[in-house]
Each structure stands twice: as C-alpha cells, then as structure tokens.
Biopython code that builds the backbone (N, CA, C, O; Angstrom):
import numpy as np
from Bio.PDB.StructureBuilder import StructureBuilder

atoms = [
    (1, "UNK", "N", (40.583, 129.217, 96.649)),
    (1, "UNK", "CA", (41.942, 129.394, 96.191)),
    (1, "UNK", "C", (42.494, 130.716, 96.733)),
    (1, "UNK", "O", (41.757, 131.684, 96.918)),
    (2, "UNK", "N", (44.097, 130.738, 97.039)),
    (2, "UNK", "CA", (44.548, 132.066, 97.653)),
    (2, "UNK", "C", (44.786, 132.961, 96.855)),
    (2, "UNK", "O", (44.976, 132.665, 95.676)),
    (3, "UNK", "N", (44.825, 133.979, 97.185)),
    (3, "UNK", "CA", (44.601, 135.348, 96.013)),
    (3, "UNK", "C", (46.331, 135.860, 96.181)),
    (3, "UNK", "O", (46.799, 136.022, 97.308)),
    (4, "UNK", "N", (47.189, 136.085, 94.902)),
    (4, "UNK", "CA", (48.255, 136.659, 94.998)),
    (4, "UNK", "C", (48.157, 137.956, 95.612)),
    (4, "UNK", "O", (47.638, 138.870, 94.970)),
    (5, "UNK", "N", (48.646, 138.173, 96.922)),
    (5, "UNK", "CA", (49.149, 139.377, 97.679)),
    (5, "UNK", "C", (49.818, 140.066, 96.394)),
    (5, "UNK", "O", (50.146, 139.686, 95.271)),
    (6, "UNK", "N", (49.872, 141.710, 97.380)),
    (6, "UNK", "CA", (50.598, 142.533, 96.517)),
    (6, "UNK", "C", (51.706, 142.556, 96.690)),
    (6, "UNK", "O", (52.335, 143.301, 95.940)),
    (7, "UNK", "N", (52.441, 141.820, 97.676)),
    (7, "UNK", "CA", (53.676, 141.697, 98.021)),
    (7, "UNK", "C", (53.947, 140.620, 97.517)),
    (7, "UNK", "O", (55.162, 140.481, 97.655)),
    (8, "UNK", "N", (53.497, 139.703, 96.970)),
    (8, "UNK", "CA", (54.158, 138.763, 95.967)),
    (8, "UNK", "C", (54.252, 139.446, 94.484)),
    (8, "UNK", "O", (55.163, 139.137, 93.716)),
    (9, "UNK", "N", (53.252, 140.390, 94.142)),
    (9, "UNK", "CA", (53.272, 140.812, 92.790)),
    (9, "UNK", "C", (54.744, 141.734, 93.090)),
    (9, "UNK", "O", (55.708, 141.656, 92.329)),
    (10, "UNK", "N", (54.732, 142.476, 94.141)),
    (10, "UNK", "CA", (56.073, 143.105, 94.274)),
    (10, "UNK", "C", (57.228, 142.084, 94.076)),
    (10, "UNK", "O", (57.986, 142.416, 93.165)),
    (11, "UNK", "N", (57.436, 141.329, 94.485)),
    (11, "UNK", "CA", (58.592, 140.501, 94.726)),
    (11, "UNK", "C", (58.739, 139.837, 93.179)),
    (11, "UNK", "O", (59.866, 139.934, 92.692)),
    (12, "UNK", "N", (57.557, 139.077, 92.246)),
    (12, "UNK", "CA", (57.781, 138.371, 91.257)),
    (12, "UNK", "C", (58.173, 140.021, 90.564)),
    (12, "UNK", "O", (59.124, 140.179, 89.799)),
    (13, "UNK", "N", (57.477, 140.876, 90.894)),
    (13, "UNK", "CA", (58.313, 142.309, 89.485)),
    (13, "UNK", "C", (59.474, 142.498, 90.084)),
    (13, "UNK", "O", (60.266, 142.873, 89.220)),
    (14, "UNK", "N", (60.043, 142.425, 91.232)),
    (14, "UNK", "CA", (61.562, 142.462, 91.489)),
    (14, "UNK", "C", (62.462, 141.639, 90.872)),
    (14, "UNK", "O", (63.390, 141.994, 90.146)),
    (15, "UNK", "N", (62.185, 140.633, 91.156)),
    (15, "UNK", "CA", (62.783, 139.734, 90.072)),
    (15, "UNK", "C", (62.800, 139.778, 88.832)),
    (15, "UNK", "O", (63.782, 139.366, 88.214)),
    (16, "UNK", "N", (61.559, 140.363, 88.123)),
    (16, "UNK", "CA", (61.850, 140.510, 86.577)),
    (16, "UNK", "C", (62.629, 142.161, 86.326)),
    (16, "UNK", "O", (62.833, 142.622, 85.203)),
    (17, "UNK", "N", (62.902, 142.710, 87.320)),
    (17, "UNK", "CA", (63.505, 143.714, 87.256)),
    (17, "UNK", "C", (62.666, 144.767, 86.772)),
    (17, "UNK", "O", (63.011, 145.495, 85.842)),
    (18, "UNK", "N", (61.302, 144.896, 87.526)),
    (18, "UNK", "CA", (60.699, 146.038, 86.688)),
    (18, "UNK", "C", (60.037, 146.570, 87.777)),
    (18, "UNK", "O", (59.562, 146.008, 88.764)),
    (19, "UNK", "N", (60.083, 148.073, 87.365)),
    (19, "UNK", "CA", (59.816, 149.189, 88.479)),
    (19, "UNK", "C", (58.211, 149.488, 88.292)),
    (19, "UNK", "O", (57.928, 150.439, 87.563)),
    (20, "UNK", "N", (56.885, 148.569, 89.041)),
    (20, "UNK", "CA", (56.037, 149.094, 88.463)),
    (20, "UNK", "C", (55.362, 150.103, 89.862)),
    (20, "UNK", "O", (55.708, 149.824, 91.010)),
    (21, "UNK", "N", (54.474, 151.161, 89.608)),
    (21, "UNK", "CA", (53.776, 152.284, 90.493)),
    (21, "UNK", "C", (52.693, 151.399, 91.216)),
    (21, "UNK", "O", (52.171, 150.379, 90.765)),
    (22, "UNK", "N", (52.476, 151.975, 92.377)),
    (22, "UNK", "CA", (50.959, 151.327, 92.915)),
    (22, "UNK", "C", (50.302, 150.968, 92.583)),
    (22, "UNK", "O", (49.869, 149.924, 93.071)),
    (23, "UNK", "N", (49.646, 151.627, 91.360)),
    (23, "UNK", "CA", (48.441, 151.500, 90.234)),
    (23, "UNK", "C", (48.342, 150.134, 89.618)),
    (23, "UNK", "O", (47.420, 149.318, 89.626)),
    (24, "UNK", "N", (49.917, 150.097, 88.912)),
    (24, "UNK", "CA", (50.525, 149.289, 88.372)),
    (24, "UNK", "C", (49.961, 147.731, 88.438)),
    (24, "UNK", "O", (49.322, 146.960, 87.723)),
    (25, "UNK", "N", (50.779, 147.751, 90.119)),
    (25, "UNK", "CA", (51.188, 146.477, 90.925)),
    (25, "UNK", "C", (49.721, 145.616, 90.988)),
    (25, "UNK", "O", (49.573, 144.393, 90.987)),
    (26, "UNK", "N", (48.515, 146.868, 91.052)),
    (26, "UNK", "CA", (47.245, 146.336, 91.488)),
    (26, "UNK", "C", (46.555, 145.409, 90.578)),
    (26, "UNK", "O", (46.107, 144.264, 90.646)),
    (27, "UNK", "N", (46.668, 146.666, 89.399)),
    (27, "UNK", "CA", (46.407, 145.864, 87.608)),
    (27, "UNK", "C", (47.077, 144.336, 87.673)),
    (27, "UNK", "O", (46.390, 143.365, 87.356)),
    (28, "UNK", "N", (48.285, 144.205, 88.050)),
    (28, "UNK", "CA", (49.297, 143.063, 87.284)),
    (28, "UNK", "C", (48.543, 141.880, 88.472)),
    (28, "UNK", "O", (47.948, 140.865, 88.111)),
    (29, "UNK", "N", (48.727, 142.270, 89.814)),
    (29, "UNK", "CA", (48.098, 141.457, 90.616)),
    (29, "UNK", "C", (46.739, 140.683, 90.432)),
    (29, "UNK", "O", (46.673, 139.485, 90.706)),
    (30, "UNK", "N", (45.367, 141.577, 89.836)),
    (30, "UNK", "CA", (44.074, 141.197, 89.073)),
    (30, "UNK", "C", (44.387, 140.085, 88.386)),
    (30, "UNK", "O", (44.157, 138.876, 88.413)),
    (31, "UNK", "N", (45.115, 141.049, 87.629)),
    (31, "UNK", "CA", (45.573, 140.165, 86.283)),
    (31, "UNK", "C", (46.358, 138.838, 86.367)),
    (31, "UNK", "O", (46.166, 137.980, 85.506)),
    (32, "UNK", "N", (46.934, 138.707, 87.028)),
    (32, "UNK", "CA", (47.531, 137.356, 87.989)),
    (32, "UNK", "C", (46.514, 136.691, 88.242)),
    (32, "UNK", "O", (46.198, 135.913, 87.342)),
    (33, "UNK", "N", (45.786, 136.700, 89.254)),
    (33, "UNK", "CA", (44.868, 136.317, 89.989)),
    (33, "UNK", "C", (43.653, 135.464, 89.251)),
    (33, "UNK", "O", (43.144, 134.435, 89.697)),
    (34, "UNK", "N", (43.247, 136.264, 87.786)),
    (34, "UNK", "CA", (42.567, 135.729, 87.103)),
    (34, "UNK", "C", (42.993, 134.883, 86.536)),
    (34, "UNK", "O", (42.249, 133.904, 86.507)),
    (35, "UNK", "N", (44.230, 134.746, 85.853)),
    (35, "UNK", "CA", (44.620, 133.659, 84.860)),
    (35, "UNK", "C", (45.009, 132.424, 86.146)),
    (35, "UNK", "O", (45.412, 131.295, 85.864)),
    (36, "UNK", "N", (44.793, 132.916, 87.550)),
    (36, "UNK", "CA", (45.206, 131.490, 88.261)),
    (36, "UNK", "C", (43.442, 131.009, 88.193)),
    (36, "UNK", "O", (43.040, 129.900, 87.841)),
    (37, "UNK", "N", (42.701, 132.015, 88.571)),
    (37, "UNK", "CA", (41.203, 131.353, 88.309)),
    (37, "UNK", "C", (40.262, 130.404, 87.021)),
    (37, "UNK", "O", (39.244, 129.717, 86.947)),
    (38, "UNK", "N", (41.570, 130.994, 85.977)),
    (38, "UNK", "CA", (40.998, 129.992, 84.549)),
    (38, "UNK", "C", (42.195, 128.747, 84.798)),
    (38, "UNK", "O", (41.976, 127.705, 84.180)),
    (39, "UNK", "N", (43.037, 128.777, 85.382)),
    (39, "UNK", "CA", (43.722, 127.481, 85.267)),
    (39, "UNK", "C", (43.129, 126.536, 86.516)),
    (39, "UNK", "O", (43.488, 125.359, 86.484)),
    (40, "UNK", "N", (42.444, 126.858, 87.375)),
    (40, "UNK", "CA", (42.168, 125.943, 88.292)),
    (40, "UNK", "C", (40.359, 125.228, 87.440)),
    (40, "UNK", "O", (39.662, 124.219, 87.547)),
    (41, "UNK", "N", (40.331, 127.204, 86.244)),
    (41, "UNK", "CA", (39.261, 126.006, 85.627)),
    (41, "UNK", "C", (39.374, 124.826, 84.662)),
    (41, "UNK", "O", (38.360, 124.135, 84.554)),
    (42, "UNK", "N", (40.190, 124.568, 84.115)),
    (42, "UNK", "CA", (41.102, 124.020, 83.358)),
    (42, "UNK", "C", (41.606, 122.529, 84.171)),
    (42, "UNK", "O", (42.088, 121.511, 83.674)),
    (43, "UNK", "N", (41.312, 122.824, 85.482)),
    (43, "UNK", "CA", (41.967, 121.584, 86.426)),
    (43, "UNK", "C", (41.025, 120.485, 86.412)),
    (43, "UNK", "O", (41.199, 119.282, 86.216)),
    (44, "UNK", "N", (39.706, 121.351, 86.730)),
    (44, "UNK", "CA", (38.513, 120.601, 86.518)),
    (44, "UNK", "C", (37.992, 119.674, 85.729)),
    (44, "UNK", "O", (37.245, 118.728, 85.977)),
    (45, "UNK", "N", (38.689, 120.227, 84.320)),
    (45, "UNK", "CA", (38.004, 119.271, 83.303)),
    (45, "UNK", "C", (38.794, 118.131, 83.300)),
    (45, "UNK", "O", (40.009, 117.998, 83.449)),
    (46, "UNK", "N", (37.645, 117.096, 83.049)),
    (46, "UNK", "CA", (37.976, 115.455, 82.644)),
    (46, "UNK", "C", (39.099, 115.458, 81.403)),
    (46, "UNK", "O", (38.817, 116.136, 80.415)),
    (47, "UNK", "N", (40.096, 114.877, 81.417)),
    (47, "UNK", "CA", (41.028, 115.065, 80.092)),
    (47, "UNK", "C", (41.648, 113.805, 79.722)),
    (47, "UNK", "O", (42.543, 113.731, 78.880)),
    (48, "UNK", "N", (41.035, 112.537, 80.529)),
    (48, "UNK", "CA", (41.430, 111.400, 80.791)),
    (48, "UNK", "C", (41.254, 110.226, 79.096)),
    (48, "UNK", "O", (41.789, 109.197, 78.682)),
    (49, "UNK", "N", (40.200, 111.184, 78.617)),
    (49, "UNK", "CA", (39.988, 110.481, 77.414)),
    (49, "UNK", "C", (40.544, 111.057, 76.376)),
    (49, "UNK", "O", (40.217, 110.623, 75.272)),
    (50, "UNK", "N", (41.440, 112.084, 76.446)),
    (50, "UNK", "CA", (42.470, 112.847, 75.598)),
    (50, "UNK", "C", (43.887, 112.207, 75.343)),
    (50, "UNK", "O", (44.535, 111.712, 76.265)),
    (51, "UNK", "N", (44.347, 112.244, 73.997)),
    (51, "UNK", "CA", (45.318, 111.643, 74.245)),
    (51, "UNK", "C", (46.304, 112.743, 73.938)),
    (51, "UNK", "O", (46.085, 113.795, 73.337)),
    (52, "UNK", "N", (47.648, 112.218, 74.563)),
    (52, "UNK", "CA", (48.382, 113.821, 74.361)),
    (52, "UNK", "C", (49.467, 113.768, 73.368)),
    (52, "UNK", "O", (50.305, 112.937, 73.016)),
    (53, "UNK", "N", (49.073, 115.188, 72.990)),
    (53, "UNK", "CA", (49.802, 115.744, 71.795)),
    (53, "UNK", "C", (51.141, 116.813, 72.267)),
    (53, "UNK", "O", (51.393, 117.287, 73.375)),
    (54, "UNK", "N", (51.783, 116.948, 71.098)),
    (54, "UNK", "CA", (52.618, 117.876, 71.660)),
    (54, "UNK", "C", (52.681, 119.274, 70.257)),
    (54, "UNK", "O", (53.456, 120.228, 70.310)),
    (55, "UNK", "N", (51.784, 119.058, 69.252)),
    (55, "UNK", "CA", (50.976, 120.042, 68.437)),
    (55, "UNK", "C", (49.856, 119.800, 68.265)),
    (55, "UNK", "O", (49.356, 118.676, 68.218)),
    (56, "UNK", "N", (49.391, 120.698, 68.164)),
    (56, "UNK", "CA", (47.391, 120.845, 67.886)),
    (56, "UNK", "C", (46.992, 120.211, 66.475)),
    (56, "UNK", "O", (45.831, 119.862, 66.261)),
    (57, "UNK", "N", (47.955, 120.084, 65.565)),
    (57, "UNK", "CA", (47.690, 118.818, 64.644)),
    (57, "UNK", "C", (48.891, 118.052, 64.219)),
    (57, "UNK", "O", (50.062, 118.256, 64.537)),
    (58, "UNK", "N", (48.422, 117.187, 63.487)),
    (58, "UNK", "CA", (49.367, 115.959, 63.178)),
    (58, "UNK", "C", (51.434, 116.647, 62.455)),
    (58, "UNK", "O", (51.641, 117.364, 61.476)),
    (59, "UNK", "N", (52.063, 116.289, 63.029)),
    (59, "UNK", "CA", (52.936, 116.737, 62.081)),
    (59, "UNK", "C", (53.993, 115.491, 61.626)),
    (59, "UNK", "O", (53.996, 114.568, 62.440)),
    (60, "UNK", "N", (54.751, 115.339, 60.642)),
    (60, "UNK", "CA", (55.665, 114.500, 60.663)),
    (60, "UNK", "C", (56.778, 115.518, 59.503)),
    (60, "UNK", "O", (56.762, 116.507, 58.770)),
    (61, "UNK", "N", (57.572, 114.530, 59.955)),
    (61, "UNK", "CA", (59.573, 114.984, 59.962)),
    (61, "UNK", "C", (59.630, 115.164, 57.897)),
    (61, "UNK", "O", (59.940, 114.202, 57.194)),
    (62, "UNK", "N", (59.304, 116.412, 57.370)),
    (62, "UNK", "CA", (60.034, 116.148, 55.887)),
    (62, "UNK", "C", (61.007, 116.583, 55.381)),
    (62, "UNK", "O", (60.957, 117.297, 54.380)),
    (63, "UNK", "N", (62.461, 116.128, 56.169)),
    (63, "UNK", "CA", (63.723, 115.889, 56.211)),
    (63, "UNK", "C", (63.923, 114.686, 55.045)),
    (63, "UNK", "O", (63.113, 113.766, 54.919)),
    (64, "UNK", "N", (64.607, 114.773, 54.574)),
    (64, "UNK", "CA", (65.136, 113.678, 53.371)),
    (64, "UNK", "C", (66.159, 113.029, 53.790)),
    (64, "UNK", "O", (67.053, 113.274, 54.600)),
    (65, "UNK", "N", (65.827, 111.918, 52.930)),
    (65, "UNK", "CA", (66.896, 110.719, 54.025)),
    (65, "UNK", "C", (68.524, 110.949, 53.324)),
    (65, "UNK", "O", (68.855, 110.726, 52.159)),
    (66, "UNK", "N", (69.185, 111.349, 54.200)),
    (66, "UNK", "CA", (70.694, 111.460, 54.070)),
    (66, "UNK", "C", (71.343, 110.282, 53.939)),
    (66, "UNK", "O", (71.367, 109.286, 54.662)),
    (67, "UNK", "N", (72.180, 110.692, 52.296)),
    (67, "UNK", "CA", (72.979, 109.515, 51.457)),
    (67, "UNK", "C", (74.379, 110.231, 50.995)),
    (67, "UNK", "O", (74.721, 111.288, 50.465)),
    (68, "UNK", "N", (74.926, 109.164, 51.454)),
    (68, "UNK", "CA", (76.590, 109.657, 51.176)),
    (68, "UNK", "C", (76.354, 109.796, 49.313)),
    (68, "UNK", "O", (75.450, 109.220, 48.708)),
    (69, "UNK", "N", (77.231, 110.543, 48.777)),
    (69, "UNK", "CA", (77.346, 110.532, 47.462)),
    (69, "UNK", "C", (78.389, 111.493, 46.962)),
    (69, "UNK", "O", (78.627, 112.284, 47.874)),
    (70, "UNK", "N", (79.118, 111.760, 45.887)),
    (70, "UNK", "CA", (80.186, 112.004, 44.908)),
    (70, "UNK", "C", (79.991, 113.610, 45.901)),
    (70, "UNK", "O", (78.908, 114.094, 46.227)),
    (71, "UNK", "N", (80.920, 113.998, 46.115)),
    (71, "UNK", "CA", (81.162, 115.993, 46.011)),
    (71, "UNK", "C", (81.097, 116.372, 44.947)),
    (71, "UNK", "O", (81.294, 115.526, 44.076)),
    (72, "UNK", "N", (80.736, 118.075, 44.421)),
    (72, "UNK", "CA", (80.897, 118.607, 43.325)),
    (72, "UNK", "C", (82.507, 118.951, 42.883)),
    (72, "UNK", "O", (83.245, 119.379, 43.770)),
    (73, "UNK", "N", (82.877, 118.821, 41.944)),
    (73, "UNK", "CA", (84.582, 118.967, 41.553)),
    (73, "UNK", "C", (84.340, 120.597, 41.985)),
    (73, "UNK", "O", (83.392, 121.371, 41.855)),
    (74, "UNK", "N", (85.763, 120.708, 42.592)),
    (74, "UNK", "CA", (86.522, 121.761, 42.994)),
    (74, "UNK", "C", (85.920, 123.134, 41.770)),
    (74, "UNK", "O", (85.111, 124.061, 41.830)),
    (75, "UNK", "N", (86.600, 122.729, 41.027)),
    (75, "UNK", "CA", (86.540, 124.156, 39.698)),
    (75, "UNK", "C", (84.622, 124.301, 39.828)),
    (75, "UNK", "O", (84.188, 125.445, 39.693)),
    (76, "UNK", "N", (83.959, 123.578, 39.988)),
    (76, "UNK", "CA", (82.704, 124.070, 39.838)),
    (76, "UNK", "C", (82.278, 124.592, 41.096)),
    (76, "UNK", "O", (81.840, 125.712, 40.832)),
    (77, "UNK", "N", (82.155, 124.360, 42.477)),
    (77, "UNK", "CA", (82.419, 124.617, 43.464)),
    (77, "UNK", "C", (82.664, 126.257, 43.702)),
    (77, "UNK", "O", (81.874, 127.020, 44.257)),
    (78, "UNK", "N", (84.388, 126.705, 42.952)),
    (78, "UNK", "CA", (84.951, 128.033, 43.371)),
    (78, "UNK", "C", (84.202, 128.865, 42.100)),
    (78, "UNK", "O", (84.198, 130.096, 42.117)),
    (79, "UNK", "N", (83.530, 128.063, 40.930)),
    (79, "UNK", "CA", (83.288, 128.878, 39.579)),
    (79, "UNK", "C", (82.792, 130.412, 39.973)),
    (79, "UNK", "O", (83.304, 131.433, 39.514)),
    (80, "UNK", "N", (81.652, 130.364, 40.949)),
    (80, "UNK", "CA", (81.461, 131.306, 41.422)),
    (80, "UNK", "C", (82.030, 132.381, 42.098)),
    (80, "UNK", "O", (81.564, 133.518, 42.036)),
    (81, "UNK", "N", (83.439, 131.943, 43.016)),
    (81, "UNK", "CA", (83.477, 132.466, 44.029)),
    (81, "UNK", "C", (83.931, 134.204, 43.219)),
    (81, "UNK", "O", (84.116, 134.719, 42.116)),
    (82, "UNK", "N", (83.924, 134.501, 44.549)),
    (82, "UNK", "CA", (84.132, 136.452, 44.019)),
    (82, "UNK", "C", (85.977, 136.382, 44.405)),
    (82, "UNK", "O", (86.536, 137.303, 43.810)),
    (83, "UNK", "N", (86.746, 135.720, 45.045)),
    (83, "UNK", "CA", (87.815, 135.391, 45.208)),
    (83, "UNK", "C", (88.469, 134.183, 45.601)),
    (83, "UNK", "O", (87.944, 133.534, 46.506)),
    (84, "UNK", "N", (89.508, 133.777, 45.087)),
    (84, "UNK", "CA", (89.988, 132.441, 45.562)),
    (84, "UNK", "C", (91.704, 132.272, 45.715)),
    (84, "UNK", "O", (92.422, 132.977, 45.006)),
    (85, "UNK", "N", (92.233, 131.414, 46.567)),
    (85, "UNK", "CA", (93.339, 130.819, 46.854)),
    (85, "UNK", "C", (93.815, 129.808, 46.264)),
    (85, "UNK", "O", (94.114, 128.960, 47.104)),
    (86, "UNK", "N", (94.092, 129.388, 44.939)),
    (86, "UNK", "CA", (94.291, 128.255, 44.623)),
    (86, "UNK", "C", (92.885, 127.097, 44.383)),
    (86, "UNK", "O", (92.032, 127.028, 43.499)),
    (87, "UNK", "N", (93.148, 126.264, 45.654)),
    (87, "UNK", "CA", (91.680, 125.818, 45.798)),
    (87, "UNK", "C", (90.973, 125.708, 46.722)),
    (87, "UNK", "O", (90.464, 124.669, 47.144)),
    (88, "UNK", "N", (90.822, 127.296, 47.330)),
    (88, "UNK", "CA", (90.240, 127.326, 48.221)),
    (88, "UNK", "C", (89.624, 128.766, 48.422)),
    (88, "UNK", "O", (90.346, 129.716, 48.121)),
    (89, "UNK", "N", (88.418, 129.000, 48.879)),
    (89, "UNK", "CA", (87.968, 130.292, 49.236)),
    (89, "UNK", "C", (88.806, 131.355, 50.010)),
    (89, "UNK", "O", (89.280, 131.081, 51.112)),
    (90, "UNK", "N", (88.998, 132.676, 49.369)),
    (90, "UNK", "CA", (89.657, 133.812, 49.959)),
    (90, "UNK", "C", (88.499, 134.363, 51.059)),
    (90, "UNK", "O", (87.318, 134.100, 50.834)),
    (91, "UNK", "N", (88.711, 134.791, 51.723)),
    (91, "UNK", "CA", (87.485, 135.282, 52.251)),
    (91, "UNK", "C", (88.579, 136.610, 53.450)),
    (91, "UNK", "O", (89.649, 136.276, 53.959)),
    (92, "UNK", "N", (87.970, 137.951, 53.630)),
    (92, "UNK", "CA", (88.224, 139.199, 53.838)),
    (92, "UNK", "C", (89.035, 138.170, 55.541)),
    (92, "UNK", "O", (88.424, 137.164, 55.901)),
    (93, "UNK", "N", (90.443, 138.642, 56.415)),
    (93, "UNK", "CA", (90.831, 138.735, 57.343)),
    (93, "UNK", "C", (90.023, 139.402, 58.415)),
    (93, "UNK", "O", (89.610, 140.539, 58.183)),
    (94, "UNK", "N", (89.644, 138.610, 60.004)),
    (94, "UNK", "CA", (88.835, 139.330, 60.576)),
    (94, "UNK", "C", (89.357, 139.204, 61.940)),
    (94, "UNK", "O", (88.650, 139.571, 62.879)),
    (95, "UNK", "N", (90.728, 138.637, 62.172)),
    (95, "UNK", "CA", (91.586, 138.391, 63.349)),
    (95, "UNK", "C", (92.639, 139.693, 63.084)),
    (95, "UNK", "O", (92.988, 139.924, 61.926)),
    (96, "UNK", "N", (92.993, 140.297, 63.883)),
    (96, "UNK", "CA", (93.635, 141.477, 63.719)),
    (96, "UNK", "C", (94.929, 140.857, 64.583)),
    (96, "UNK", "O", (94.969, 140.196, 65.620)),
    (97, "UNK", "N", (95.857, 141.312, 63.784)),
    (97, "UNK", "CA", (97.402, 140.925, 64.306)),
    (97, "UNK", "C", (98.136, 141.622, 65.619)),
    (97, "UNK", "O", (99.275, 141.285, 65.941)),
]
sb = StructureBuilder()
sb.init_structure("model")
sb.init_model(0)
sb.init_chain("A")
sb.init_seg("    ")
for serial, (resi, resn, name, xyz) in enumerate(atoms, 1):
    if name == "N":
        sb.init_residue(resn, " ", resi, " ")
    sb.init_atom(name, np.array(xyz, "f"), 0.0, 1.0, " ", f" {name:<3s}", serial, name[0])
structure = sb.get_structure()
C-alpha cells in the first residue's frame, strides 16, 4: 500500500486551513498512514455473513402515534401567559422600525 507523502499531508492541512510546523506535518502524516494500515486491515476480514446494521444494537421509533383531537380552550391556554392581547400572546417587539 502507498504511504501518504508529506506533500499530501501538506495539501489535505491546506485545505483544512491549518498552519502545521515540520514536526507537525510528520506526526499527522504517521498518523495518517496508520489508520490507512488498520483500514486495509479491516478490508480483509470476511463480513459476508454479517448482516448490516446501521446501530450497534436494535433500536425502534418511540414516537406516539399522532391523533387529531379537541385544542385546549383559549382562556386555559393564555392562563399562564406573563402578557396577552386579547386572545393572543404579547410577546416583547424585535423588528425595529
């Protein structure tokens, strides 16, 4: 397998916009290099008898099933509010004239 040049580690940190030193570039490059060496190990394995998931365990949807039904009356609704319009919420102006 080909080993990321340091001139690609330059170019992918150009793009992420980051200024790294010589030292730097060498570390990030290693460090590149290896995680391409565990994914080609990863290539290897048989996975044919796996079936695929898209979480590491079971999940299902506990959303409640949506039913039209009555609104709460108005007066109970504003009972709370800290200000009101008649029948409707006051709420502070935030468009400036």
């Amino acid at each position: 397998m080909a080993e990321i040049s340091p001139e690609e580690v330059q170019h992918v940190a150009n793009l992420a916009r980051l200024a790294l030193p010589p030292k730097e570039l060498q570390r990030v490059g290693h460090e590149l290099n290896r995680i391409l060496v565990y994914f080609q190990e990863l290539q290897e394995l048989d996975t044919e008898q796996i079936e695929s998931t898209s979480h590491a365990i079971a999940m299902e949807n506990v959303y409640r099933e949506d039913s039209a039904r009555e609104s709460l009356p108005v007066e109970e609704v504003l009972a709370n509010a800290p200000d009101r319009a008649d029948v409707f919420f006051r709420v502070p102006r935030i468009i400036e004239e």
